[in-house]
Structure formats: C-alpha cells, structure tokens
C-alpha positions as CSV (number, residue, x, y, z in Angstrom):
1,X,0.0,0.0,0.0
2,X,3.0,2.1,0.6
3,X,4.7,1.6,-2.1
4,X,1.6,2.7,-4.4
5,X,0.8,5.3,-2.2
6,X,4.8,6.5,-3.1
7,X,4.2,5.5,-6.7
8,X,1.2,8.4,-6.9
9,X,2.8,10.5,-5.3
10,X,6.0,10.8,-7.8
11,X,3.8,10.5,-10.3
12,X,2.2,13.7,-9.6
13,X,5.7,15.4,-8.9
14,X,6.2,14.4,-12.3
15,X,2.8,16.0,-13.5
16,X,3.4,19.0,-11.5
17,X,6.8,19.8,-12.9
18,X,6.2,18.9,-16.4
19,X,2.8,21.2,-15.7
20,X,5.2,23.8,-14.2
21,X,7.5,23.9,-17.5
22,X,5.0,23.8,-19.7
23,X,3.3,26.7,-18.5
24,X,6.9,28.6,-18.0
25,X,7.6,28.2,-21.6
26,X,4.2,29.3,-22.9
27,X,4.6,32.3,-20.9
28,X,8.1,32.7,-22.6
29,X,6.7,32.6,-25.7
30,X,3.9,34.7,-25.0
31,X,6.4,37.6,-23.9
32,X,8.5,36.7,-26.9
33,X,5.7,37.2,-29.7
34,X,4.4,40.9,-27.2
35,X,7.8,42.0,-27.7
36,X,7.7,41.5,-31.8
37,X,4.0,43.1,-31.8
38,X,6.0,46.2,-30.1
39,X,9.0,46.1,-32.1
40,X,6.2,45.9,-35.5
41,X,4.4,49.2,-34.2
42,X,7.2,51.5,-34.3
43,X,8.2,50.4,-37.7
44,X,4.8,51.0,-38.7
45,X,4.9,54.4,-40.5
46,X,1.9,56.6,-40.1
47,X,0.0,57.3,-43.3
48,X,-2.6,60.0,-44.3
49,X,-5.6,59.8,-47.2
50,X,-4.5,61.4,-50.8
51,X,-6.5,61.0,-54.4
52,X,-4.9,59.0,-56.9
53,X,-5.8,58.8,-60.5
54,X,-7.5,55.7,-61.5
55,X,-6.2,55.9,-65.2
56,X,-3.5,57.6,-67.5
57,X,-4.4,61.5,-68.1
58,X,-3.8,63.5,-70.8
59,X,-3.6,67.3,-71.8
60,X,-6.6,69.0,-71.6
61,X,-8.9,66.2,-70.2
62,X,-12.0,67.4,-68.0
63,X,-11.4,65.3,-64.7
64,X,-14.2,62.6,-63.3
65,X,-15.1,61.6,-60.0
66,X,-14.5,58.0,-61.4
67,X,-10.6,59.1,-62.5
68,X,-9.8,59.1,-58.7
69,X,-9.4,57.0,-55.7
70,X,-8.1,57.3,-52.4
71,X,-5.2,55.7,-50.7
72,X,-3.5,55.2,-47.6
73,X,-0.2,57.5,-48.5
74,X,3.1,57.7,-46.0
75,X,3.1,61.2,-44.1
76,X,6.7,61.3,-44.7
77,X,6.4,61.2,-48.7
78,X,3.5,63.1,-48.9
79,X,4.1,65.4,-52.5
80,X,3.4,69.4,-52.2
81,X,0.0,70.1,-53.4
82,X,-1.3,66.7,-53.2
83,X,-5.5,66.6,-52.5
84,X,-6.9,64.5,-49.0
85,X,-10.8,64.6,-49.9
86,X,-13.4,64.6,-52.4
87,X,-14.8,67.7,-51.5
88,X,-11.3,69.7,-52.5
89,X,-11.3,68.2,-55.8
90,X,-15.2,68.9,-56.9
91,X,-16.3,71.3,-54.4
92,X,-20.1,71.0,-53.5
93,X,-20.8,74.3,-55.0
94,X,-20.3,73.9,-58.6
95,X,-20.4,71.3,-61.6
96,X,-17.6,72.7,-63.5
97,X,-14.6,70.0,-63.4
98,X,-10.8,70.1,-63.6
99,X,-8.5,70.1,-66.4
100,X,-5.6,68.2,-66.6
101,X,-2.2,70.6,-67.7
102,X,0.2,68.1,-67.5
103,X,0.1,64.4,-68.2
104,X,-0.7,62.3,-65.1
105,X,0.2,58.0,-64.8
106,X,-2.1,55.5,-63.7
107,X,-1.9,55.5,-60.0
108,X,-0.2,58.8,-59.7
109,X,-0.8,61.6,-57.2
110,X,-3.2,63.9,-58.4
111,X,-1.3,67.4,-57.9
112,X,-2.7,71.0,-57.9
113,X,-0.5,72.2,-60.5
114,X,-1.4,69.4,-62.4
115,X,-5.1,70.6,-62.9
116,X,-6.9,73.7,-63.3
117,X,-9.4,74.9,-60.9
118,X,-13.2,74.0,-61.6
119,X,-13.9,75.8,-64.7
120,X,-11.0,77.7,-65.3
121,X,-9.8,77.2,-69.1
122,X,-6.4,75.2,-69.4
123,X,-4.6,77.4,-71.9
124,X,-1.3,78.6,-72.1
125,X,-1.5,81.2,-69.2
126,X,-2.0,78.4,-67.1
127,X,1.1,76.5,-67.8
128,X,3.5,79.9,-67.1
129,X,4.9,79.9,-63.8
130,X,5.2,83.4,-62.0
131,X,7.4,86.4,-63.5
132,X,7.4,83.9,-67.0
133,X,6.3,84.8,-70.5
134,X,5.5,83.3,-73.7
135,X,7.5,83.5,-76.8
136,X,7.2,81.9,-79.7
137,X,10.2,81.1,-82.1
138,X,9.7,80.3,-85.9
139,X,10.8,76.9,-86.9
140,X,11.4,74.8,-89.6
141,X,12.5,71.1,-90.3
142,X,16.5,71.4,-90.2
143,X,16.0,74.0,-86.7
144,X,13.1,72.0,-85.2
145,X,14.8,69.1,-84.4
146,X,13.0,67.3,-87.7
147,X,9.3,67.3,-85.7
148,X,10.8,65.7,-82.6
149,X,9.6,68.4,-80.2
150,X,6.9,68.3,-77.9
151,X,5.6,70.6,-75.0
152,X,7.8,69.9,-71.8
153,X,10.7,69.3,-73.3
154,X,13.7,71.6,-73.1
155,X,15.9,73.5,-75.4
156,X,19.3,74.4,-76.3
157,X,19.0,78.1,-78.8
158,X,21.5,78.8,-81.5
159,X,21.8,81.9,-83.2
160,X,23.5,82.3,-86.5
161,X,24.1,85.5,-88.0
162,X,26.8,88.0,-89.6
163,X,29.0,90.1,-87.2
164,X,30.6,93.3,-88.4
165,X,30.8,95.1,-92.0
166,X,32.3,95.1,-95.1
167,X,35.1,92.7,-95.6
168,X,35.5,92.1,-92.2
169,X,31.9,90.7,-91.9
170,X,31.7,86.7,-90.3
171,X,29.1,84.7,-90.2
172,X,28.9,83.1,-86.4
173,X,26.8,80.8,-85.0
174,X,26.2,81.2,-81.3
175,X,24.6,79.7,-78.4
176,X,21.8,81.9,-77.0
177,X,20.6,80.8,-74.7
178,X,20.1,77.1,-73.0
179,X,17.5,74.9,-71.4
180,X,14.6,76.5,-71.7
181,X,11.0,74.7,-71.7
182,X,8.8,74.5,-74.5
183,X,4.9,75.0,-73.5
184,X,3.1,74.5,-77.1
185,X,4.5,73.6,-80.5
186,X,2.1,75.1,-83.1
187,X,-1.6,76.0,-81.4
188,X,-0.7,72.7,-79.7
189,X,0.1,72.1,-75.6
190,X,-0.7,68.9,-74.9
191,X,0.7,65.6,-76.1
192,X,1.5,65.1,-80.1
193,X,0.9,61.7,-81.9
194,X,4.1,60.8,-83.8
195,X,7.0,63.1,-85.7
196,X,5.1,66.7,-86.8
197,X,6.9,69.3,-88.7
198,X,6.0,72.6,-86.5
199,X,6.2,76.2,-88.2
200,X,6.3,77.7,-84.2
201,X,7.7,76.4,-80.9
202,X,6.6,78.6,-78.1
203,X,8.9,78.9,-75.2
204,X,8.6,80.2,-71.5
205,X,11.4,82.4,-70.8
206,X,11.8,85.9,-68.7
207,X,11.2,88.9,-69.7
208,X,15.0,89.6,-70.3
209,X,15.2,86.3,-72.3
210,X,11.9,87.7,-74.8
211,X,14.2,91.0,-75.5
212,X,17.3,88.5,-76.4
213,X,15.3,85.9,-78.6
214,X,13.2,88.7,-80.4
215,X,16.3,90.7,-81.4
216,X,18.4,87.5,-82.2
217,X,15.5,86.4,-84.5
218,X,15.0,89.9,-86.3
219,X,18.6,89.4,-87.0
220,X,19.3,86.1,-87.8
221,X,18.2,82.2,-87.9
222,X,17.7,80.3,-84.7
223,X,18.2,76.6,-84.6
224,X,16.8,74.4,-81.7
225,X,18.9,71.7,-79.8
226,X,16.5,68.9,-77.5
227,X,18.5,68.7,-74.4
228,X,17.9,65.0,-73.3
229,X,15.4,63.7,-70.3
230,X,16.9,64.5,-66.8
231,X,20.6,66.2,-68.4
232,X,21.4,68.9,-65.9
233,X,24.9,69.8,-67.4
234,X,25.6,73.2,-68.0
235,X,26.9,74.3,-71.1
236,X,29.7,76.5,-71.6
237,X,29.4,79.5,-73.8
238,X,30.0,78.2,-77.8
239,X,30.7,80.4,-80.6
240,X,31.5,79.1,-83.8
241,X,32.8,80.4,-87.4
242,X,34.0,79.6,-90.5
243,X,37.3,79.6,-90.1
244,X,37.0,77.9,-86.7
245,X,34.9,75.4,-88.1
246,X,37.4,74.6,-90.3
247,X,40.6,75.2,-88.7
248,X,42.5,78.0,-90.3
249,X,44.4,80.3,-88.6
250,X,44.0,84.0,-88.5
251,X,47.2,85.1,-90.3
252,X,49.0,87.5,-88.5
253,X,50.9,90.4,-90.6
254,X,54.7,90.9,-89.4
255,X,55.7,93.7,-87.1
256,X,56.8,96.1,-89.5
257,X,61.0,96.8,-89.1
258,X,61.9,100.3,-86.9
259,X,62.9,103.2,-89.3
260,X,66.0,103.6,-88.9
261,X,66.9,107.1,-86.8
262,X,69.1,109.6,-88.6
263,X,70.5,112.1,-86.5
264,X,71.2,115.8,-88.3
265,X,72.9,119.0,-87.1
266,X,72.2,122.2,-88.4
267,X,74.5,125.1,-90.0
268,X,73.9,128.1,-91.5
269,X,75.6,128.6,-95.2
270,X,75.3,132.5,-95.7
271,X,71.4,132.9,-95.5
272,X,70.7,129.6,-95.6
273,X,70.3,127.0,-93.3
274,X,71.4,123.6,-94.1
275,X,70.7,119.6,-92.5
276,X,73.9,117.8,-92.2
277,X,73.6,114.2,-91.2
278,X,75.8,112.7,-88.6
279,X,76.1,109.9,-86.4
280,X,73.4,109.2,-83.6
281,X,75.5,109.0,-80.6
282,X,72.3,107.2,-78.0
C-alpha cells in the first residue's frame, strides 16, 4: 500500500513539474511574440488619405469623379499640393470640373499644378509659372529638331548671324541661350501623336530672355537643340565660325621693321640754313 501510495505521489511530482514547465515556456513565448508586436508598431509608419488617379491623363482632359481613388499615403512622402478629400477636388458648390495641364500616370498623385481649378480654361496662361512669358520662335524642319519636339521638353537656342561690315563681316553661330521649356509647339500644348513638322515652338522664358530671342531672331536664324530627359549639365558658352569650323588660322601680318633714326645737325651757309647728317651718338 506504501509503495503505491509513493508511486502516486511521484507520479504527480512528475505532472506537476512537467505542468510547471510547460506553462513557464508558454509564458516565454507569450512575452517573446508581445515583444515583436511592439517592435512591428514603431516600424509602422503613419499614413494620411491622398486622391490618386485611376487611369492615364492627358492634356486637356476634363477630370471625373470615377478618374480618382483614395489611398492610404506615407506622411513622410506626402508630394506638395497633393488633395486629402473629395470635396477639395469637386467642391459642392459647382459642376464645372478640372482640367488636366500636365500628363498624369495611372496611380499617380493627383497634384494642384497638375489641374486647373473647376472651370478655369487650361490654356497657355496656365502653364506659365510666375514672372514667366510666352515667346514663340519660328521653326522649320532642319532648326526643329525634324518634328521631334513636344511641350515639356527643353531646349538648347542657337543663333546664326553676320558680325561686323564690309570685308570684315563673319558669319557666327552662337549659343543663345540654353535649357529653356517648351509650353506648345504650333496651337498645340498637350501631347502630339508621332513626328510633326512645326512652323512655331513657343517657349517660357523671362522677360530679359523675350528681349534677347526677339532681337536674335529679327537678326538672324535660330536653330533648336532637344537637351535630353533629366541632363542637368551646363553648357559652356560656344561660338563658332568659319574659319574655326574649319581650322584655319587668322594670319597674322609681321611687325613692321623700326625706321632707322638719322640724326642731323644744323648750319647756316650765308642765309641759308642747311641739315647735315651725322652719327646718332644714344
């Protein structure tokens, strides 16, 4: 009887502890998987509500409530000018919609100074940033870049012309003027279908800039250079003529040789006075 009485007994030792360690490593494991809940909440990054457009965009498309969506957006990377509710992008009080300036991607955030405001026309006023202007610059195949331009891109300007008068006149070709945008090629600022041979390119430049293109065209030909898709070089100034083009020199005439220094001394003869030569002594 004792010795099942000792039997139980170790038995539910046994139980106890195994119990015991059981419940000491669920608890472990417990703690363990808090811990990685806490460490997951601070690399959670907080996020904010912005409109996205729900399909590609073009130049001069009215905007639909259907062409937007919102989405859970990090705070961090929010863009400038980015919209957070319906109600800022077609405001209760009117039914006139949006135009889209600039193309916008599937997916994209919808910017501000990607669209007009409700009802407000999307012409070329609306495409010049402050203290800008408008030029337009007459083109041709050979100085439009063969019907390869399109608004947005931006430009290198050449100017080719005769310097001085007479026989000493040169025909030069000079750069202008560099990287500036193009906001319409012919009556056209929005996106182009394939290769078109423009008779205009306007440009957004300064005021300064207007006074230097309009007096460079009125006295010469400009030719357009398409400076590539993120190319943030700076050009250095270029000048180019004939004779540089093809590599001859400027001759240069000799010194001509010192006259020689003659030395006289004058006498009187009678009434007259007389030059006589003689040697220069310094």
């Amino acid at each position: 009887m004792r010795m099942i009485f000792g039997l139980v007994l170790l038995v539910g030792i046994a139980l106890a502890g195994g119990a015991v360690y059981l419940a000491k490593d669920q608890i472990g494991q417990y703690k363990n998987a808090i811990a990685r809940a806490e460490a997951a909440k601070q690399k959670i990054v907080p996020t904010q509500t912005v409109y996205v457009v729900t399909r590609s965009l073009k130049y001069g498309e009215k905007l639909e409530k259907e062409d937007v969506r919102p989405v859970e957006f990090p705070v961090t990377a929010i863009p400038e000018g980015t919209f957070g509710d319906e109600k800022s992008i077609f405001p209760e009080n009117t039914e006139e919609r949006r135009v889209v300036l600039r193309p916008i991607e599937k997916n994209e955030a919808l910017l501000a100074v990607k669209v007009t405001l409700p009802g407000e026309d999307a012409g070329l006023t609306s495409r010049l940033e402050r203290g800008m202007r408008a030029f337009a610059i007459k083109v041709d195949v050979s100085s439009g870049v063969s019907g390869f331009l399109r608004p947005g891109d931006r430009v290198d300007v050449y100017w080719t012309g005769g310097v001085g008068g007479g026989q000493t006149r040169t025909e030069v070709t000079k750069l202008i003027e560099t990287g500036i945008q193009l906001i319409a090629v012919d009556q056209r600022a929005g996106d182009l279908e394939g290769a078109q041979i423009a008779r205009t390119v306007t440009v957004a430049v300064d005021p300064n800039q207007v006074a230097a293109l309009a007096q460079a065209q009125s006295t010469g030909r400009l030719s357009l250079a398409l400076v590539g898709v993120g190319d943030d070089s700076v050009s250095p100034p270029i000048e180019m003529n004939q004779r540089s083009l093809l590599g001859i020199e400027e001759k240069v005439a000799a010194p001509a040789a010192p006259a020689e220094k003659v030395c006289t001394i004058r006498t009187r003869k009678g009434a007259e006075v007389v030059e006589l030569p003689i040697p220069c002594t310094n």
